[in-house]
C-alpha positions as CSV (number, residue, x, y, z in Angstrom):
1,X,-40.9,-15.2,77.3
2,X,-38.8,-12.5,78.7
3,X,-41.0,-9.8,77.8
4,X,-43.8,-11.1,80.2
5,X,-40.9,-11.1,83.1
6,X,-39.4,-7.7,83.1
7,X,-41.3,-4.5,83.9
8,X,-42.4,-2.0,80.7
9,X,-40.2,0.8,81.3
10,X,-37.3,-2.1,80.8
11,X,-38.6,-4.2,78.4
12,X,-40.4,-1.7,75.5
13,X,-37.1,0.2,75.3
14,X,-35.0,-2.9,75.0
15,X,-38.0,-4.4,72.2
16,X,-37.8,-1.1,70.3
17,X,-33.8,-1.0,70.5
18,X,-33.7,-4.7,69.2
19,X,-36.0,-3.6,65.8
20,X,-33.9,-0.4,65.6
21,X,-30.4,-2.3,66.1
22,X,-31.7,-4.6,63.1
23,X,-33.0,-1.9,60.8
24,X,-29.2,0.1,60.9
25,X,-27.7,-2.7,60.4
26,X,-29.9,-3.5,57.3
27,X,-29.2,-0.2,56.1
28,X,-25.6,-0.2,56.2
29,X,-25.5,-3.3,55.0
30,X,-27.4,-2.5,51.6
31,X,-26.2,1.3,51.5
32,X,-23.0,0.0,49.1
33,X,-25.1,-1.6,46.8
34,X,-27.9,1.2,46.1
35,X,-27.2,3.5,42.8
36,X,-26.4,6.8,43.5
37,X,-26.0,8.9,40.1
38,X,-26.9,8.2,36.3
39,X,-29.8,6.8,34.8
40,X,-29.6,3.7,36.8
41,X,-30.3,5.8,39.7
42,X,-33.3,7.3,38.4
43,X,-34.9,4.0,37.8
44,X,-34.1,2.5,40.6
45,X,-35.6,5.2,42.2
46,X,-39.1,4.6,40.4
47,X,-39.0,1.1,41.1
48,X,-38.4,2.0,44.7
49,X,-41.0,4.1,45.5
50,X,-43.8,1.8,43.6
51,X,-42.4,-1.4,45.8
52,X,-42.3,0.9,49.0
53,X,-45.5,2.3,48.3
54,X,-47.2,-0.8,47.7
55,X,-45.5,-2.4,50.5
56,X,-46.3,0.5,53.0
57,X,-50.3,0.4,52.4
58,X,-50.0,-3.4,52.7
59,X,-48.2,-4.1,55.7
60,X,-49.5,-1.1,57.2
61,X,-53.0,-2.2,57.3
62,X,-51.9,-5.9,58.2
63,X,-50.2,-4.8,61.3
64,X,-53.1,-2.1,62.2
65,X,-55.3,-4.8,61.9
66,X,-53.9,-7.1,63.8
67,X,-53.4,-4.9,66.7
68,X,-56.8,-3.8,66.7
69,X,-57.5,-7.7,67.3
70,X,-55.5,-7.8,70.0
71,X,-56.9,-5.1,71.7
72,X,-60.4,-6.1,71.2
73,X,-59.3,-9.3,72.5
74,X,-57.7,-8.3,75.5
75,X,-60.8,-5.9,76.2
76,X,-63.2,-9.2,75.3
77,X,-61.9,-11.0,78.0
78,X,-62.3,-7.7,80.6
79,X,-65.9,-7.6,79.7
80,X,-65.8,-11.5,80.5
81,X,-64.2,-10.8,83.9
82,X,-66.9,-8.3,84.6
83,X,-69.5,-10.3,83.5
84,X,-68.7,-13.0,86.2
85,X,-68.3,-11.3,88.7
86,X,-71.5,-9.4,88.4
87,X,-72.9,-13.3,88.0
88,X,-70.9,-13.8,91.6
89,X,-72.6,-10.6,92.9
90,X,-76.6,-11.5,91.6
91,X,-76.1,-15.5,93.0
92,X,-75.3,-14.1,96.4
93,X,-77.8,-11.2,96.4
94,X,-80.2,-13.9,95.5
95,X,-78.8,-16.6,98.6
96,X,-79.7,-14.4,100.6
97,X,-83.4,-14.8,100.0
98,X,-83.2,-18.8,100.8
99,X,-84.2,-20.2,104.5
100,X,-80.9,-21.5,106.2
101,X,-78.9,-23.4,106.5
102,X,-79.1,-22.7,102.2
103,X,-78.2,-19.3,102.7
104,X,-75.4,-19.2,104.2
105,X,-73.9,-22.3,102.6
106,X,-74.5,-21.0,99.4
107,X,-73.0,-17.5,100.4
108,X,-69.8,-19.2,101.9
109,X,-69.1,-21.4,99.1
110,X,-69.5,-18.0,96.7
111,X,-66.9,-16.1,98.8
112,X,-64.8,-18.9,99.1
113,X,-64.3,-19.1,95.4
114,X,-64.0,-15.7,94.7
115,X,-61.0,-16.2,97.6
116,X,-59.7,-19.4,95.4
117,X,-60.0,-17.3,92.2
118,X,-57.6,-14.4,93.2
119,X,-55.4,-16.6,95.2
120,X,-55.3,-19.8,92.9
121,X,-56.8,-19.6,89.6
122,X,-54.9,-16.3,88.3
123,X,-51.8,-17.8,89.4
124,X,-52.3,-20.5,87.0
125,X,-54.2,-18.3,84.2
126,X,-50.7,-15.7,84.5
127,X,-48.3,-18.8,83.7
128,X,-50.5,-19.6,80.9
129,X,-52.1,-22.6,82.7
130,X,-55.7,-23.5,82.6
131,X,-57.1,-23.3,86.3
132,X,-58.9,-26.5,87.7
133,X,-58.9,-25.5,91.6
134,X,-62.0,-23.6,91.9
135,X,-64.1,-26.3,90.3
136,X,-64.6,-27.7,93.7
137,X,-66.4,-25.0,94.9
138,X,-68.4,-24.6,91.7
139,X,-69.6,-28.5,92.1
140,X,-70.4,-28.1,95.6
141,X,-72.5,-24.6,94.7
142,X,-74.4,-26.7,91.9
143,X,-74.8,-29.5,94.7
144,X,-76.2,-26.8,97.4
145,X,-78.2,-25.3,94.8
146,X,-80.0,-28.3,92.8
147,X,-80.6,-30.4,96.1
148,X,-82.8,-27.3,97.8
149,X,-86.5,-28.2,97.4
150,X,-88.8,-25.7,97.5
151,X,-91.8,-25.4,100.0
152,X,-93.1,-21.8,98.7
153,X,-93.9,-20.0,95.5
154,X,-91.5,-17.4,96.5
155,X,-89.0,-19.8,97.0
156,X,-89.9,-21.6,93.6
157,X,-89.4,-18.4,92.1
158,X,-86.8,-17.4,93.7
159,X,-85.1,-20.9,93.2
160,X,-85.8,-20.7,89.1
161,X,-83.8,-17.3,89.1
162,X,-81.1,-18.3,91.1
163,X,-80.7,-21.2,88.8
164,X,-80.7,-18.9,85.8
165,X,-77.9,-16.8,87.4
166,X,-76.2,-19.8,88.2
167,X,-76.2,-21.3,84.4
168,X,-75.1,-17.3,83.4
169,X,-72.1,-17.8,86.2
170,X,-71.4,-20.9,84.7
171,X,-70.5,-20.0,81.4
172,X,-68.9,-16.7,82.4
173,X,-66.6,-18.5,83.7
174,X,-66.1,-20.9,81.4
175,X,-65.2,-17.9,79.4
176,X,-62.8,-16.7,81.8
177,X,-60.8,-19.8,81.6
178,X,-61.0,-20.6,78.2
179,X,-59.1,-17.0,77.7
180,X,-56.2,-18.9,79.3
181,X,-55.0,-20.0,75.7
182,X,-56.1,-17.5,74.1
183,X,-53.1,-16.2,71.6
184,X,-52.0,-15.0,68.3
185,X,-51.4,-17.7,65.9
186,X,-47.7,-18.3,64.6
187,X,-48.3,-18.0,61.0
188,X,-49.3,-13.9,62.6
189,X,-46.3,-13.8,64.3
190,X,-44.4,-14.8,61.4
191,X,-45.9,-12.4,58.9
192,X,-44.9,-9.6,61.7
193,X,-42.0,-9.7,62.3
194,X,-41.0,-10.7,58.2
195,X,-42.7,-7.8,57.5
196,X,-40.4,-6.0,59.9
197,X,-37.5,-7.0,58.4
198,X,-38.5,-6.5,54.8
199,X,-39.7,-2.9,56.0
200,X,-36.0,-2.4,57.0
201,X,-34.5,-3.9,53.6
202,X,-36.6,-1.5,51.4
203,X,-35.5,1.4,54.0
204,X,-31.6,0.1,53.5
205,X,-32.2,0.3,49.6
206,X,-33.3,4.2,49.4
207,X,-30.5,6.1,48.1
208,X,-30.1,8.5,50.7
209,X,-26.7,10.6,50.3
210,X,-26.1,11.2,54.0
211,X,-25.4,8.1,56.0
212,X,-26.5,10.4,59.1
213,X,-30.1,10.8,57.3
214,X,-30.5,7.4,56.2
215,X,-30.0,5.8,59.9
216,X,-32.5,8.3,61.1
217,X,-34.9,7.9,58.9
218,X,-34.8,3.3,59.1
219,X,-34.7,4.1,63.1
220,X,-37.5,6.3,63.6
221,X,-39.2,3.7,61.2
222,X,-38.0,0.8,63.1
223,X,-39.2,2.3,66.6
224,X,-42.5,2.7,65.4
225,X,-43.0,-0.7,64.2
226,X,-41.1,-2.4,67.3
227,X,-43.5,-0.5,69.7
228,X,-47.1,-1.6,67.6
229,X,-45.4,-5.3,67.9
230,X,-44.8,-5.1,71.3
231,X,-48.0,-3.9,72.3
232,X,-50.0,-6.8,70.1
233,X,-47.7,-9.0,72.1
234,X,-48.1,-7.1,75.5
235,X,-51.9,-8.0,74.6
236,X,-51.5,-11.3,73.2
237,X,-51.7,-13.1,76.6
238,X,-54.2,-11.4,78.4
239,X,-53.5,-12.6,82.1
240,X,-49.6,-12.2,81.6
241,X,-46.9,-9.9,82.4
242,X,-47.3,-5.8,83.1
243,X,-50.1,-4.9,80.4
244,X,-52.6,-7.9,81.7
245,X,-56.2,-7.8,82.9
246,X,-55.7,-8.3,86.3
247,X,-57.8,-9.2,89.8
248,X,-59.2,-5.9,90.8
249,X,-62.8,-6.7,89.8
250,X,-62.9,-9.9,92.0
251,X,-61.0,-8.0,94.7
252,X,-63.5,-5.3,94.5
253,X,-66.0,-8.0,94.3
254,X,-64.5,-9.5,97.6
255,X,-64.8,-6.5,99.3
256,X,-68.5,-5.6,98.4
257,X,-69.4,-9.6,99.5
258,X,-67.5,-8.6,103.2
259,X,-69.8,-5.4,103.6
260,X,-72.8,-6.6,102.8
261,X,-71.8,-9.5,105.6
């Protein structure tokens, strides 16, 4: 979708302007058709303001809701992000403590998928594909991990924690990946943007007596709604386009696994 592609300063102005373009239109399509004077007038304008009333509280609250959903969605998956790489960080604190050569095979495998993850997997997770690269590593950690047999205590214990972390890793990132597909539904979409354009038909039927009024009034309308849609579809796919959680935390994550190197 086009709105993933095109940077935010470009693409909210032109979302907005399409909802806007659509709402004048509407109203100067109706305008001939609404009552102006007489008695038919005045009860057309009771009939109005009950529908519009109505309407308003309902499709206010849908479309509130459903961008709260979004948001919470979108900030879901950043607590996800953060969760594995703060799994990432404790399995390498803890590789540390193992006799070689587990150590550092365990330590190199961890910074070699936090490489693959910035550098394959969010490639795939931004096109909307479900990342399968960094499974490698992941089998050969387990492999590493499960085939070290302990001589110690210490390294028992230290050997039953790392496992733990390891399980915790394991379905942080699971998490992580099943975000990939993570969207609104299209029956959502579809009350949206209907709402939207029965928002601008009840607009297009007040009788307003100056056309200059009346298209100011649907467009300011319009604007707002067109920018609360395109933000609950800016957050919709949370690993595409401008407003999308991103590869800073494994970055930063990198970084911190090269200093303490």
């Amino acid at each position: 979708m086009w709105l993933y592609q095109v940077p935010i300063v470009i693409a909210l102005p032109l979302f907005v302007a399409l909802f806007v373009g659509v709402s004048l239109a509407v109203v100067l399509a109706l305008r001939k058709w609404v009552p102006r004077d007489g008695d038919g007038a005045d009860e057309w304008d009771r009939v109005l303001r009950y529908a519009m009333a109505s309407y308003g509280v309902l499709y206010g609250v849908t479309l509130a809701l459903i961008a709260a959903a979004s948001y919470e969605n979108y900030r879901g998956v950043e607590e996800i992000v953060l969760q594995e790489t703060s799994a990432i960080s404790v399995l390498y604190r803890d590789a540390s403590g193992f006799p070689e050569p587990t150590s550092t095979d365990l330590q190199v495998l961890l910074l070699e998928y936090t490489d693959n993850v910035i550098a394959v997997d969010w490639v795939s997770q931004s096109g909307g594909v479900i990342p399968t690269h960094t499974a490698t590593q992941v089998t050969e950690i387990e492999e590493v991990l499960f085939s070290f047999q302990p001589s110690t205590e210490s390294e028992s214990n230290l050997h039953a924690a790392t496992i733990s972390a390891f399980n915790q890793f394991l379905s942080d990132r699971g998490a992580r990946i099943g975000a990939t597909a993570q969207e609104i539904p299209p029956i959502l979409w579809l009350v949206l943007y209907a709402g939207a354009l029965i928002n601008a038909v009840l607009i297009g039927l007040v009788g307003v007596g100056r056309l200059r009024v009346h298209l100011t009034l649907a467009g300011l309308v319009a604007a707002f709604v067109g920018i609360v849609i395109f933000a609950i579809a800016s957050f919709d796919h949370v690993y595409t386009g401008q407003v999308a959680v991103d590869t800073t935390l494994f970055e930063e994550l990198r970084r911190t696994l090269i200093t303490k190197n």
